[in-house]
DOROZA-873018 format. One line per 5 residues: number of its first residue (from 1); their letters; for each residue x, z, y of C-alpha. Coordinates in nm, 4 decimals, always signed. Layout:
N
NUM	A	X,Z,Y ~ ...
//
This chain:
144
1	XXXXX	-1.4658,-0.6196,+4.3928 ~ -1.5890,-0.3928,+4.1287 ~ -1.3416,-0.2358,+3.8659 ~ -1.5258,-0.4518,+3.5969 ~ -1.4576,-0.7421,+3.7650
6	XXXXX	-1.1380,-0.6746,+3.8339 ~ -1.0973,-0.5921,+3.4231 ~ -1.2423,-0.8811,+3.3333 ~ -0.8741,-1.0699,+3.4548 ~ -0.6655,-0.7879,+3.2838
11	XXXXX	-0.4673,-0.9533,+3.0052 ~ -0.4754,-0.6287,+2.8661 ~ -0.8804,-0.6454,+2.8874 ~ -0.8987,-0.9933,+2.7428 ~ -1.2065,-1.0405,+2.5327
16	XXXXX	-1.3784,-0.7345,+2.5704 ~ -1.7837,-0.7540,+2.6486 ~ -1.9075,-0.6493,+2.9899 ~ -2.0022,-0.3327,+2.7755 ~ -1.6682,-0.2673,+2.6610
21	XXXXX	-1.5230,-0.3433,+3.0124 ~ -1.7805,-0.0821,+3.1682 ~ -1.6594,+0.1529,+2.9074 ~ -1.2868,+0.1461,+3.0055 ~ -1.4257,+0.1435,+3.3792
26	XXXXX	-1.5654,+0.4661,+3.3287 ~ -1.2267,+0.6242,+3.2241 ~ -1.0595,+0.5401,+3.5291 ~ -0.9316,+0.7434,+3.8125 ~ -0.8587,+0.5696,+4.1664
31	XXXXX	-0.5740,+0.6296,+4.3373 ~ -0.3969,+0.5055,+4.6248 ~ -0.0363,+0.5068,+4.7103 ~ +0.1264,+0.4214,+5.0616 ~ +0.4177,+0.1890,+5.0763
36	XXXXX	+0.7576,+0.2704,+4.9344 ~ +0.5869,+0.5583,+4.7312 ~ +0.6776,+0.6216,+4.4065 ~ +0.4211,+0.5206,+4.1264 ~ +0.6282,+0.6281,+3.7759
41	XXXXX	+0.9834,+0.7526,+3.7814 ~ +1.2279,+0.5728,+3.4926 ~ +1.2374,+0.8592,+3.2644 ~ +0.9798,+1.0639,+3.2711 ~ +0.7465,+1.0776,+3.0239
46	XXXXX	+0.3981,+0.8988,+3.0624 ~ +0.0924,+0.9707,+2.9764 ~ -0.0960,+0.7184,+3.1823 ~ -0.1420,+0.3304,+3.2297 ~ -0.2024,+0.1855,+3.5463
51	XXXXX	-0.4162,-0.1026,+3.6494 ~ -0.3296,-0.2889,+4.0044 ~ -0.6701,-0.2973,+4.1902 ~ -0.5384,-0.4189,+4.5433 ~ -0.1272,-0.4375,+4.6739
56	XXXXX	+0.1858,-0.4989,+4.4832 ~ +0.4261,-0.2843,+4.3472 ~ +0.7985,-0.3451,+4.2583 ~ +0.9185,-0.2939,+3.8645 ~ +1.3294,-0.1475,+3.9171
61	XXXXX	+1.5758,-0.0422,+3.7153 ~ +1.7533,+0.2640,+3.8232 ~ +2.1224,+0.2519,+3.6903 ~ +2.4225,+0.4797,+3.7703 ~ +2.5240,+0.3270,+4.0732
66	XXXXX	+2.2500,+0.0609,+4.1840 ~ +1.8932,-0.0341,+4.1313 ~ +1.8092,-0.3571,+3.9776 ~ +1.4774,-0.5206,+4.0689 ~ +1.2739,-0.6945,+3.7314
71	XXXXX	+0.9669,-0.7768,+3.8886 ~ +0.6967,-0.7746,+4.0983 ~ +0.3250,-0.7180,+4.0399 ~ -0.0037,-0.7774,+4.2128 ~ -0.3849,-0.7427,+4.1329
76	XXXXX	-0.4692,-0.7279,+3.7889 ~ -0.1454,-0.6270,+3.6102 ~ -0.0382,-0.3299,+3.4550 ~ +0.1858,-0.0854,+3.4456 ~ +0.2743,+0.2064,+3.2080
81	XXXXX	+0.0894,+0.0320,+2.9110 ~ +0.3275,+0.1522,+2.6800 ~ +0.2050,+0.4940,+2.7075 ~ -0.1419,+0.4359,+2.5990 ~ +0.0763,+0.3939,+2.2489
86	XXXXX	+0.2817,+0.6622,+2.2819 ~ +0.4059,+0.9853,+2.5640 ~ +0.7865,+0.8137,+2.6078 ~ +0.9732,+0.7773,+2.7972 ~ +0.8975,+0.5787,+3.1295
91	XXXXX	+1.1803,+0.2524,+3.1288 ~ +1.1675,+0.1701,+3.4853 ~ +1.0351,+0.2538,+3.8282 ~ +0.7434,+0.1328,+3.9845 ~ +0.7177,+0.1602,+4.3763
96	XXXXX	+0.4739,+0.0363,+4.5892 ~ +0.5673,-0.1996,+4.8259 ~ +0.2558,-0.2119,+5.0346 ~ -0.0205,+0.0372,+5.0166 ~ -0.1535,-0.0168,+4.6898
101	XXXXX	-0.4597,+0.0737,+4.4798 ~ -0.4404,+0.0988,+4.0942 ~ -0.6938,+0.2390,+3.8272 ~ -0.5234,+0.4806,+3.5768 ~ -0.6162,+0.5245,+3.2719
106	XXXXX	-0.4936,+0.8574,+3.0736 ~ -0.3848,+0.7850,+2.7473 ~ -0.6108,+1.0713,+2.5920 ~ -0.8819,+0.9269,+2.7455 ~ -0.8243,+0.6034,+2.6005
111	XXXXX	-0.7394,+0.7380,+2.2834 ~ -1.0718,+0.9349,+2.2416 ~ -1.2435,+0.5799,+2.3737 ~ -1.0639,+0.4202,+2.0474 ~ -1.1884,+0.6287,+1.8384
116	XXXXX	-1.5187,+0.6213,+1.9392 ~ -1.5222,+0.2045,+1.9598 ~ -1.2597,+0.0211,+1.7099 ~ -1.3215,-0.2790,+1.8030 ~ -1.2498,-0.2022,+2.1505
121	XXXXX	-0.9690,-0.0409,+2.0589 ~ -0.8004,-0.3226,+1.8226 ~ -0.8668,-0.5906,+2.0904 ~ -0.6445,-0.3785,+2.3274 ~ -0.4131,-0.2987,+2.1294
126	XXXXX	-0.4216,-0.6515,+1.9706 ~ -0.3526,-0.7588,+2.3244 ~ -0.1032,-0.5178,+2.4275 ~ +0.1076,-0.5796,+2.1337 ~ +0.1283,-0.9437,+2.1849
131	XXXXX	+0.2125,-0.8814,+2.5492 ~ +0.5043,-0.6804,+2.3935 ~ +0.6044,-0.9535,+2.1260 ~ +0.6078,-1.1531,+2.4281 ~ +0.8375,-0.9400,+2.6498
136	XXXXX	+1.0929,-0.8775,+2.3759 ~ +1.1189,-1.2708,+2.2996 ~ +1.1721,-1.3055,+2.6801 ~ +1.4575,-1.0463,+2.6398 ~ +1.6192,-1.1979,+2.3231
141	XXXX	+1.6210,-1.5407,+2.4815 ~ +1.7757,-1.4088,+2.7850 ~ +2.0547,-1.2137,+2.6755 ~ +2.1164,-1.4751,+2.4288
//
């Protein structure tokens, strides 16, 4: 499967051209990870998302005296979005529970890609933020 393809299910992606697709392709890195590695570490600052290409990794939270698991994630999903907003601070851990392949995309790379292409630019960030409005409803209605 080619990384456009893959892009072209990425929520995250969603309505971009082929173009605009091939664009983001080109500012992605490859990198594998074996299982049980460590992707991102809660807390430490990111500067990159990550796309899952091929395996699954495990979202946890890491508290004082336990870990608590939020999710799992598989091809096409992401990881470390938040940081193609912003260079905060990581809120979970991502492990990967088999080996897994993901495309990362560095922040300053995608900020320079903005830049250069608005409209590419609003539709992911159009995107991303409703995948945040979404996650912080989920949370309100939860704790609620």
């Amino acid at each position: 499967m080619s990384v456009i393809d893959l892009f072209k299910n990425v929520a995250l992606l969603t309505g971009l051209s082929d173009s605009q697709l091939g664009a983001v392709a080109e500012l992605c890195q490859e990198r594998t990870y074996p299982a049980g590695s460590t992707i991102l570490d809660q807390g430490d600052m990111g500067d990159e998302a990550y796309v899952i290409q091929e395996g699954q990794v495990e979202i946890v939270l890491v508290g004082t005296k336990q870990e608590l698991p939020i999710v799992v994630l598989g091809r096409g999903q992401v990881l470390g979005e938040m940081s193609l907003i912003d260079h905060g601070y990581r809120s979970a851990t991502a492990r990967a529970t088999e080996r897994t392949t993901v495309q990362i995309i560095r922040e300053e790379d995608f900020t320079a890609l903005c830049e250069r292409d608005h409209h590419t630019g609003y539709l992911v960030m159009r995107n991303l933020a409703a995948d945040l409005s979404f996650k912080v409803r989920h949370r309100n209605l939860t704790v609620m």
